[in-house]
VOKOLDO-750611 format. One line per 10 residues: their letters; for each residue x, z, y of C-alpha. Coordinates in steps of 0.1 Angstrom, whole numbers. Layout:
N
a	X:Z:Y ~ ... .
# end
This chain:
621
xxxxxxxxxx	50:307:311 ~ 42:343:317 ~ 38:352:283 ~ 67:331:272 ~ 90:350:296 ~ 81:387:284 ~ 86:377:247 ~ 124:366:258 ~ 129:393:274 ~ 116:413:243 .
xxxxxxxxxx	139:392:222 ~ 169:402:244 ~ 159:436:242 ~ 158:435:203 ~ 194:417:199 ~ 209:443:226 ~ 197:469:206 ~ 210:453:170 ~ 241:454:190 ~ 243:492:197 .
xxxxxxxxxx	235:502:158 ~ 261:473:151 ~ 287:492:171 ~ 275:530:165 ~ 261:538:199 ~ 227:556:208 ~ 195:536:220 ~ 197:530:257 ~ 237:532:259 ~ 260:506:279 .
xxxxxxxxxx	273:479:256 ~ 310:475:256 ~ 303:443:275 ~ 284:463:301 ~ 312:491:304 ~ 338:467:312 ~ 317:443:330 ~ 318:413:314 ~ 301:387:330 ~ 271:380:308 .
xxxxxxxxxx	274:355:282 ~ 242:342:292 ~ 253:329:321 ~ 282:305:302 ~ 248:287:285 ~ 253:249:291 ~ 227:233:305 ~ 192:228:286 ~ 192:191:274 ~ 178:165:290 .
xxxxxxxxxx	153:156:265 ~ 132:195:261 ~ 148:199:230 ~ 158:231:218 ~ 196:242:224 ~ 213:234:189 ~ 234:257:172 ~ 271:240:181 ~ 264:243:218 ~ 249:273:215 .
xxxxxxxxxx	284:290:196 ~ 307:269:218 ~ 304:291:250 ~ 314:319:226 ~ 349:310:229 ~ 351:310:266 ~ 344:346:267 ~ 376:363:253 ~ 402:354:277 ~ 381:372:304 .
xxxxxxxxxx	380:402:279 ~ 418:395:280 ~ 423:398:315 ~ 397:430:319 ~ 415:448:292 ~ 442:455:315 ~ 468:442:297 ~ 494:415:307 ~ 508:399:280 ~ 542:398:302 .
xxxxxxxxxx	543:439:305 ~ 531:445:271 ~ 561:425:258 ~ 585:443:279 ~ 565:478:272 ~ 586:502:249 ~ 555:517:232 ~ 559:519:193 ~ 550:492:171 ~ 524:510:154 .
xxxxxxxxxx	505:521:187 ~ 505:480:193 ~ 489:472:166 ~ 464:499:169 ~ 456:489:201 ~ 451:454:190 ~ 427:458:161 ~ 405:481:185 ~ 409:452:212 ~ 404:425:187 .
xxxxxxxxxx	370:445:170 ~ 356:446:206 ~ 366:410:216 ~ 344:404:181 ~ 315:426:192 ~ 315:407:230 ~ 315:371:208 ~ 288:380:183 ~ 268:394:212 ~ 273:365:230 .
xxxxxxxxxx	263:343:204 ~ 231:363:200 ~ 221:365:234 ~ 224:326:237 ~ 202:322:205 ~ 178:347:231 ~ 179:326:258 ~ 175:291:235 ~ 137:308:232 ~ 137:314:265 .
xxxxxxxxxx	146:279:269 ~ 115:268:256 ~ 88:281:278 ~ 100:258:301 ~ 110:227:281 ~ 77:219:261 ~ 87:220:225 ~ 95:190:201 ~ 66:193:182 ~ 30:212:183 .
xxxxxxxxxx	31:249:181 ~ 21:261:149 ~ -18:267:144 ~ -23:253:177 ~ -51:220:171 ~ -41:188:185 ~ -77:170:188 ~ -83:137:171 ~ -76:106:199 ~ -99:77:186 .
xxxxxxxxxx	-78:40:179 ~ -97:5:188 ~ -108:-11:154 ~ -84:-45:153 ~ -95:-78:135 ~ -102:-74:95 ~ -83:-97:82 ~ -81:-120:46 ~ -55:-132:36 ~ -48:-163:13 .
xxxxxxxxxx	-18:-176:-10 ~ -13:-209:0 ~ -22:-232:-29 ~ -6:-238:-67 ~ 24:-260:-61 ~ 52:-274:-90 ~ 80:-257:-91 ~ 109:-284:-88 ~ 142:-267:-79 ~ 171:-258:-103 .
xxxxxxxxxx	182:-223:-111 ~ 163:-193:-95 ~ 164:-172:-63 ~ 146:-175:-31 ~ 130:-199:-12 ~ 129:-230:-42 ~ 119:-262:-39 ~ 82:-274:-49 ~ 60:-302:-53 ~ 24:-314:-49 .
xxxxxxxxxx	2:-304:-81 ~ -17:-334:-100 ~ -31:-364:-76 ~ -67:-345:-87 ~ -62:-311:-78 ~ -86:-297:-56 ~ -81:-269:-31 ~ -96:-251:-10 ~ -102:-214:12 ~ -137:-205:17 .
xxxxxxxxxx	-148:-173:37 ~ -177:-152:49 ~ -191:-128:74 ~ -214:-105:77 ~ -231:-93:110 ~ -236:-66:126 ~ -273:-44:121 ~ -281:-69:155 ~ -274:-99:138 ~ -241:-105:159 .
xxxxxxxxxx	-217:-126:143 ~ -183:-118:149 ~ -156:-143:165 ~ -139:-154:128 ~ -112:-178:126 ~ -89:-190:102 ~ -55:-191:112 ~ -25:-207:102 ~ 10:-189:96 ~ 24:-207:131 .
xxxxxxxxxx	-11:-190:147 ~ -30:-220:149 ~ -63:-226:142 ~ -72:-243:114 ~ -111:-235:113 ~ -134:-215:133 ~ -163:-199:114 ~ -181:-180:147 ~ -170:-184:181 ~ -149:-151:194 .
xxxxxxxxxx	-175:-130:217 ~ -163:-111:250 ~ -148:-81:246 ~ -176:-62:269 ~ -201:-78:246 ~ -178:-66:212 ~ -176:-31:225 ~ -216:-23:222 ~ -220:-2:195 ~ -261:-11:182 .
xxxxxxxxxx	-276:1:154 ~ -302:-27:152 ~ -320:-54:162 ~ -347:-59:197 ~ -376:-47:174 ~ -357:-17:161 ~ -354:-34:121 ~ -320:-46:105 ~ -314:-81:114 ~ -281:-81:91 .
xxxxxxxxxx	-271:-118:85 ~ -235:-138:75 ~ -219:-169:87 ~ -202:-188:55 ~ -174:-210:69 ~ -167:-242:54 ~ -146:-248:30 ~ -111:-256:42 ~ -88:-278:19 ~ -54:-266:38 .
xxxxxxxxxx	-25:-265:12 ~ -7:-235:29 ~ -13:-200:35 ~ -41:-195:56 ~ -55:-156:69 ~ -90:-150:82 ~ -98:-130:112 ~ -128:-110:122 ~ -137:-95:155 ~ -144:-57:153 .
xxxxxxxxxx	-183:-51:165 ~ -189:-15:180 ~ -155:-6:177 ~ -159:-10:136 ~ -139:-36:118 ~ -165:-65:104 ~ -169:-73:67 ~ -154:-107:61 ~ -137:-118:27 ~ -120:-152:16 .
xxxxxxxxxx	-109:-169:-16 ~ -82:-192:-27 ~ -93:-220:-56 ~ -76:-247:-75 ~ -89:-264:-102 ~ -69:-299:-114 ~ -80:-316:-154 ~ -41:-330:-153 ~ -6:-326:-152 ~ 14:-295:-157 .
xxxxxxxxxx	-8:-275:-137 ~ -40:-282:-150 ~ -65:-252:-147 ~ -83:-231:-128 ~ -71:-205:-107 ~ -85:-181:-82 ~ -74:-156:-55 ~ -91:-132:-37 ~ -81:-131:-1 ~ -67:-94:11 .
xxxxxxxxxx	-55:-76:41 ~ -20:-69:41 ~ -6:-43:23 ~ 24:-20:26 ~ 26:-14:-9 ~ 9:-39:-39 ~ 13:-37:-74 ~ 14:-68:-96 ~ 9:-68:-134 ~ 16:-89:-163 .
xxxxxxxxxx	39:-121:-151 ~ 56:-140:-176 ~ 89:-154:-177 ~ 96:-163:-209 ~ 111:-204:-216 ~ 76:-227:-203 ~ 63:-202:-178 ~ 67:-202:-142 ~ 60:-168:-121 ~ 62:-176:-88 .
xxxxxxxxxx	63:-144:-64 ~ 48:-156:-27 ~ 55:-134:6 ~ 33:-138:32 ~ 37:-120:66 ~ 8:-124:89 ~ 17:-96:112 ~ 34:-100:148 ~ 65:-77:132 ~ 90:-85:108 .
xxxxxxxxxx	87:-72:72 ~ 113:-53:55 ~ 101:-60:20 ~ 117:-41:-13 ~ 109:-58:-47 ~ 109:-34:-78 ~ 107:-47:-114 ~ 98:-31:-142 ~ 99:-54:-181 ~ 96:-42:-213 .
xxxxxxxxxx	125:-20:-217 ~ 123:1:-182 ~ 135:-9:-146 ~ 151:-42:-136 ~ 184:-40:-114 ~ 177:-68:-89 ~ 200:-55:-60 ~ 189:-85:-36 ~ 156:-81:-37 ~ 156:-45:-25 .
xxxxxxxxxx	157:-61:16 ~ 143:-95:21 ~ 137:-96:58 ~ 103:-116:66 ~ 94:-132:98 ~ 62:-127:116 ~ 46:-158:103 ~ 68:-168:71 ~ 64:-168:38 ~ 91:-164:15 .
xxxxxxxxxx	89:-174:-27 ~ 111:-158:-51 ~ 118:-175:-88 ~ 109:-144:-111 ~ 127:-155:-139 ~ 161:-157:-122 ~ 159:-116:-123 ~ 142:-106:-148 ~ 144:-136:-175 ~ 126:-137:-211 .
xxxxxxxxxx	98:-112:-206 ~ 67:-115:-216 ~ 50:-91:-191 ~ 73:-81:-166 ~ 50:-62:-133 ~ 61:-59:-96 ~ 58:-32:-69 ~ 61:-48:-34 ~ 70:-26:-7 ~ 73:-33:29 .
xxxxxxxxxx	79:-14:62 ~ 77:-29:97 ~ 54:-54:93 ~ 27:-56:63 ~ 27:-85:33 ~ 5:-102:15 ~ 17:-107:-24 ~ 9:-127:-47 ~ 24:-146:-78 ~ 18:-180:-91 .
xxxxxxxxxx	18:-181:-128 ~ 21:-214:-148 ~ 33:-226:-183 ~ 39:-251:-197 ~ 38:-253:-238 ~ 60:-287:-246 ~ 42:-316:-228 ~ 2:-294:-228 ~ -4:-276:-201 ~ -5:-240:-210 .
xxxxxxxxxx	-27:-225:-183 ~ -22:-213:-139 ~ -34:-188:-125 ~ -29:-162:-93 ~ -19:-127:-104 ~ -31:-109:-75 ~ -27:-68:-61 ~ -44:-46:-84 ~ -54:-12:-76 ~ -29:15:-65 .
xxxxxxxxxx	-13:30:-98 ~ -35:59:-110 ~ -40:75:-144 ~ -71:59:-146 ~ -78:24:-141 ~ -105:6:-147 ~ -107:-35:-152 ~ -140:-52:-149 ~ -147:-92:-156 ~ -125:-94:-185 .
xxxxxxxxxx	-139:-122:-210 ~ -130:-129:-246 ~ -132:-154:-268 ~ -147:-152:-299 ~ -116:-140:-325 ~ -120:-169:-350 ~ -114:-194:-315 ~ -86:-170:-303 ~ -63:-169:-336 ~ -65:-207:-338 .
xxxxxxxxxx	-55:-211:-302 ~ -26:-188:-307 ~ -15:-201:-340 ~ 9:-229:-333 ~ 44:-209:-326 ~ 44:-225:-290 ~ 11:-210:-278 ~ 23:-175:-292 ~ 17:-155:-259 ~ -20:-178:-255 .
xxxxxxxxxx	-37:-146:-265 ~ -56:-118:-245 ~ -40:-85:-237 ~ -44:-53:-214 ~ -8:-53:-198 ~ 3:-19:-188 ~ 35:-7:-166 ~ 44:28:-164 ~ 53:39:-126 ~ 74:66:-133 .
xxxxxxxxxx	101:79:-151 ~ 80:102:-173 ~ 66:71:-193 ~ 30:74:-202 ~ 5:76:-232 ~ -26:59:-227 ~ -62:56:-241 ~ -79:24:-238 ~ -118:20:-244 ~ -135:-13:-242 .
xxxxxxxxxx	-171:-14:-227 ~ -193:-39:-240 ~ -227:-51:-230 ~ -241:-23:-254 ~ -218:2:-245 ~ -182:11:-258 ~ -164:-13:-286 ~ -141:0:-309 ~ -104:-16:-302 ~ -88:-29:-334 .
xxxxxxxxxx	-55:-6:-335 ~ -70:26:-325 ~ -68:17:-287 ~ -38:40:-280 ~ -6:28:-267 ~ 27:44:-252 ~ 46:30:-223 ~ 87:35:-221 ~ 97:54:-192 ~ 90:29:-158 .
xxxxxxxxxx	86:1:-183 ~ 57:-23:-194 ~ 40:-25:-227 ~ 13:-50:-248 ~ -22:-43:-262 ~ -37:-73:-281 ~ -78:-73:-274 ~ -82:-104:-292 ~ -98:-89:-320 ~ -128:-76:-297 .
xxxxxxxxxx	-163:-96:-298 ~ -164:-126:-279 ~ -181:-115:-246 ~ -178:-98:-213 ~ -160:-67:-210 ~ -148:-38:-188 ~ -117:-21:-199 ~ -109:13:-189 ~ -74:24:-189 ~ -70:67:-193 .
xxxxxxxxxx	-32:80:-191 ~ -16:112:-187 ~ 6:91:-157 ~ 1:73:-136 ~ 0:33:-145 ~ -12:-1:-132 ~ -24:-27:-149 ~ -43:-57:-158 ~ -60:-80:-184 ~ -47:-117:-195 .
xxxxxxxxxx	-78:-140:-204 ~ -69:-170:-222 ~ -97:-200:-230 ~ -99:-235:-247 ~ -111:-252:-274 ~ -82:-266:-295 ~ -46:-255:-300 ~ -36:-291:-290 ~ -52:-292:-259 ~ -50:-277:-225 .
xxxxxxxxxx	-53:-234:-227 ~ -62:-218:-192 ~ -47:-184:-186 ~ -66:-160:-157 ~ -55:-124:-153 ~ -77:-98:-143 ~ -63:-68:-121 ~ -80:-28:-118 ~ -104:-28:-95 ~ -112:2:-68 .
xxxxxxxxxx	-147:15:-72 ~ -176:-3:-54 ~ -185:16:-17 ~ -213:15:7 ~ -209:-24:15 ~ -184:-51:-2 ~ -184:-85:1 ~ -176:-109:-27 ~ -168:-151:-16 ~ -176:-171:-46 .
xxxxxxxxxx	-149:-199:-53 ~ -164:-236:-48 ~ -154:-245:-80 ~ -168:-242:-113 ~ -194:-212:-128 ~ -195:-175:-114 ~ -206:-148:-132 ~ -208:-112:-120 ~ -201:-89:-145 ~ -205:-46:-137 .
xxxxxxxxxx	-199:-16:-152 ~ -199:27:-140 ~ -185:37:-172 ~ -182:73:-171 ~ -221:83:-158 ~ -252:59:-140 ~ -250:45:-110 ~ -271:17:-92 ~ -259:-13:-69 ~ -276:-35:-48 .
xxxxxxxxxx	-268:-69:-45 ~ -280:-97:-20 ~ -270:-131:-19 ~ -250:-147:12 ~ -266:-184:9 ~ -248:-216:27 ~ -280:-212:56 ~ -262:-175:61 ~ -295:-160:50 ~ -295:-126:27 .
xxxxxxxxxx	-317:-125:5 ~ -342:-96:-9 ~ -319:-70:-20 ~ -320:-64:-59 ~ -312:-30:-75 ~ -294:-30:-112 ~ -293:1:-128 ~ -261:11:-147 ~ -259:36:-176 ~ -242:44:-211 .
xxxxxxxxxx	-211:25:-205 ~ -227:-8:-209 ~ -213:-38:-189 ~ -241:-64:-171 ~ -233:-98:-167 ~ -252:-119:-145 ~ -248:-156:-133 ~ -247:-160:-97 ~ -272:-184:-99 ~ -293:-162:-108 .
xxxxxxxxxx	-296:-142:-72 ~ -307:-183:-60 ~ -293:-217:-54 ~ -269:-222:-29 ~ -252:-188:-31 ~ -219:-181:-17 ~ -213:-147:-15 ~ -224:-112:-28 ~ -232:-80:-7 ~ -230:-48:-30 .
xxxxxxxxxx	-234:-15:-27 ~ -233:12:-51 ~ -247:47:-54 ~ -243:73:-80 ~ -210:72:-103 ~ -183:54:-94 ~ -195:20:-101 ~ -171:-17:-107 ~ -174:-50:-99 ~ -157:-85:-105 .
xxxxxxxxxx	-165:-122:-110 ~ -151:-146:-141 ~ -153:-182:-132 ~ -154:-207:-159 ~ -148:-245:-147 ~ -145:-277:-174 ~ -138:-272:-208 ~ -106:-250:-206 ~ -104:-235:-170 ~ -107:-197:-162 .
xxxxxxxxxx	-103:-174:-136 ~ -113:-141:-120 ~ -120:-132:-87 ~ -125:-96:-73 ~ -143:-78:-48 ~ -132:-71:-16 ~ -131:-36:-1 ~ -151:-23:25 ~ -145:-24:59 ~ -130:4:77 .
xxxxxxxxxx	-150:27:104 ~ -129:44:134 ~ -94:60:128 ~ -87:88:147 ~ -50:102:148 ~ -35:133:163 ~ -14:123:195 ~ 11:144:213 ~ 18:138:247 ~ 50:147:264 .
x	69:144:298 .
# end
């Protein structure tokens, strides 16, 4: 306060002495204020505001103005006399100016001296933010419930025209469904209260009862006799239709590791295929890639709001030749609880790869679009196009399968299964457009890419790159631009051009961390396929088995670019989820699921969970 006081009176000091040189007079001499004893201007200040905010500049000038009649009236001079006074003209107006320069000096002093004590001001009224270079220390936030959520499950499209919120129908009388989930313990074995919850809050499954909060709080690093007793809890599998979100009890004030996944798998009807969706925590920002909306396909974009506040969700579309005016879709308002669907097509018509950016403030979403098509009276493939990682100039795409090229060119021949072909689907997230490098890593390291493996994206638009002409095998693609993009892989498989073609879509994948979990769908055959494609790296991967035993941790060693692909089975029967962890380069992850004779999907690794936040609080009165 002290302190604060001298430097305003220092201040004053300064602006009192800017005054004199303004006006011509020595250091130290009375102001024309102080010779005709003005009453300070200071003391016209109005009243600090309520709030500790700083005085702002229109109530600082405003007292200004209520200084010059009293400079008026100590000037001697009555209007009355000097209109009935028989000085000269001349001598008037001379007088005036010299009145009128001082009246100027008085205000402009006045103004300065407020500004003076507006400082002042502040060393009693704390300020509205933290004084520069002074540290505000780190105040450490309670770890909430991780949380998964999942799409509800592939439904037919029945309404008329487009917009939001259409009408739908069951799938095929044999579709199956389902949600499965996993946790992991804590170093003590501790399982953490998991539930799966409906979008109205109730339960619809209970994995591991909740535990007290005192019991939640203790942070141990391992079990009684000091070794890692690190265990999971696989829930069953639920067969609810809807959207469902999993949620974990923090442990130790760290979230838990839990992870879900969405199947469907039906052999008939219009939505025959397999399709697969990882289960995330809400986002405020997701970027989809590589719907189709051209005459036979179906996108489908689903909103989900799990949060206890409403979402303010913004849709942007980008298609083939740049952005996509869609006026409505810039402020959908979702409910804590709802889900809203929007018809794809009745925006952005005809494209053949059209990608998404959902945005949301308020409360976070979970996004996801249902893809279908439809190719005359054959089912032409379903799948979930889920978030991909945030747009970067790299990207890279693991779990992406192709057929051998002899199968593919047949498949695609007829002029109705045109688009049944795979292809890296890239959208450019900026008006600067981007030119991108595309390698393809094989099991024995990088694959030429018929075409050179170079394409250029239009300014905020999407853009094509065929990859049928690749080996048949597993792949990782890596995606290197000089801009930021997103992206994604469409995987197509069947047998004959007549029959029923699955489509699955594979999305960029963040880098593997310390601890991820992957749920395996189920349905059909997993197969983990991995990659560090720019140096070695090694991950560790145990199995989760249906007991909610671990097994012995096995190391794979990554080099040269090459992709691994391994069956789950082989890490043991039984298994339902993966625990990796990677060291080294940056390494990738994902799983390709292959069901019947035609049916295709791709599942990807969740992320890991999140330690303590800290944030930088300010308190005030």
């Amino acid at each position: 306060m002290k302190n604060d006081s001298r430097k305003a009176r220092r201040e004053a000091d300064r602006v009192a002495q800017a005054a004199r040189e303004a006006a011509g007079l020595a250091p130290g001499a009375a102001l024309p204020a102080e010779r005709d004893e003005v009453p300070a201007p200071v003391a016209a200040a109005p009243p600090a505001p309520e709030s500790g905010d700083a005085a702002s500049p229109e109530s600082a000038t405003a007292p200004a103005a209520t200084v010059q009649p009293a400079k008026d009236a100590d000037a001697g001079t009555d209007p009355k006399t000097e209109a009935a006074s028989p000085e000269p003209a001349p001598e008037r107006v001379h007088r005036a100016k010299k009145r009128g320069r001082a009246l100027g000096l008085v205000g402009s002093l006045g103004v300065l001296c407020l500004g003076a004590a507006a400082i002042a001001a502040g060393s009693v009224f704390p300020p509205a933010t933290a004084a520069t270079g002074t540290p505000v220390a780190l105040t450490s936030l309670p770890a909430g419930d991780a949380l998964a959520s999942c799409p509800a499950t592939m439904k037919l499209f029945t309404g008329a025209g487009s917009g939001v919120d259409p009408e739908f129908a069951p799938a095929s009388k044999d579709a199956r469904t389902g949600v499965r989930a996993a946790v992991l313990s804590d170093s003590a074995g501790r399982i953490p209260g998991t539930e799966m919850l409906r979008n109205d809050a109730g339960v619809e499954g209970t994995i591991a009862p909740r535990l007290s909060a005192a019991e939640a709080a203790k942070a141990t690093g391992a079990g009684a006799d000091g070794t890692s007793e690190r265990k999971g809890a696989p829930g069953a599998v639920s067969n609810y239709a809807e959207s469902l979100t999993v949620h974990a009890q923090p442990l130790g004030g760290v979230q838990s590791l839990v992870s879900a996944v969405r199947s469907y798998s039906a052999a008939d009807g219009d939505l025959a295929g397999l399709a697969a969706a990882g289960c995330t925590a809400p986002s405020a920002e997701s970027w989809l890639t590589g719907a189709v909306t051209t005459p036979g396909s179906t996108a489908v974009l689903n909103l989900v709001n799990p949060s206890v506040s409403v979402a303010q969700v913004r849709v942007d579309l980008r298609g083939a030749d740049g952005m996509i005016s869609a006026p409505s879709l810039g402020a959908l308002a979702v409910a804590p609880g709802e889900s809203k669907s929007v018809i794809l097509a009745g925006y952005a018509p005809n494209e053949k790869a059209l990608s998404a950016k959902v945005t949301s403030s308020g409360g976070r979403i979970n996004a996801t679009i249902q893809q279908s098509t439809l190719r005359g009276l054959v089912p032409g493939g379903v799948d979930y196009l889920g978030a991909s990682a945030t747009a970067n100039n790299t990207q890279v795409i693991p779990g992406v399968a192709i057929l051998d090229p002899k199968l593919a060119g047949e498949l695609a021949k007829p002029a109705a299964n045109s688009d049944a072909a795979a292809e890296l689907v890239l959208a450019a997230t900026s008006a600067e457009g981007a030119t991108v490098k595309v390698r393809a890593l094989g099991r024995n390291g990088e694959v030429p890419i018929p075409g050179g493996g170079e394409v250029v994206v239009a300014s905020n638009a999407t853009a094509r790159m065929p990859l049928g002409g690749l080996p048949a095998g597993q792949y990782t693609i890596v995606v290197e631009g000089d801009s930021a993009v997103s992206a994604s892989v469409k995987m197509v498989r069947g047998t004959k051009a007549n029959e029923p073609i699955d489509l699955a879509w594979a999305g960029a994948a963040n880098r593997l961390g310390s601890e991820n979990l992957m749920v395996l769908p189920p349905v059909g055959r997993s197969t983990l396929v991995l990659n560090a494609p720019e140096d070695t790296a090694t991950v560790s991967v145990r199995a989760l088995g249906a007991d909610g035993k671990l097994s012995a941790t096995r190391k794979i060693e990554l080099s040269g670019g090459k992709t691994v692909a391994l069956a789950a089975t082989d890490f043991g029967a039984g298994t339902t989820a993966l625990v990796l962890s990677a060291t080294g380069a940056p390494g990738y992850a994902a799983a390709v699921v292959q069901d019947g004779a035609f049916g295709i999907a791709a599942v990807p690794v969740s992320d890991a969970a999140l330690g303590s936040k800290g944030v930088q609080v300010l308190l005030r009165d």
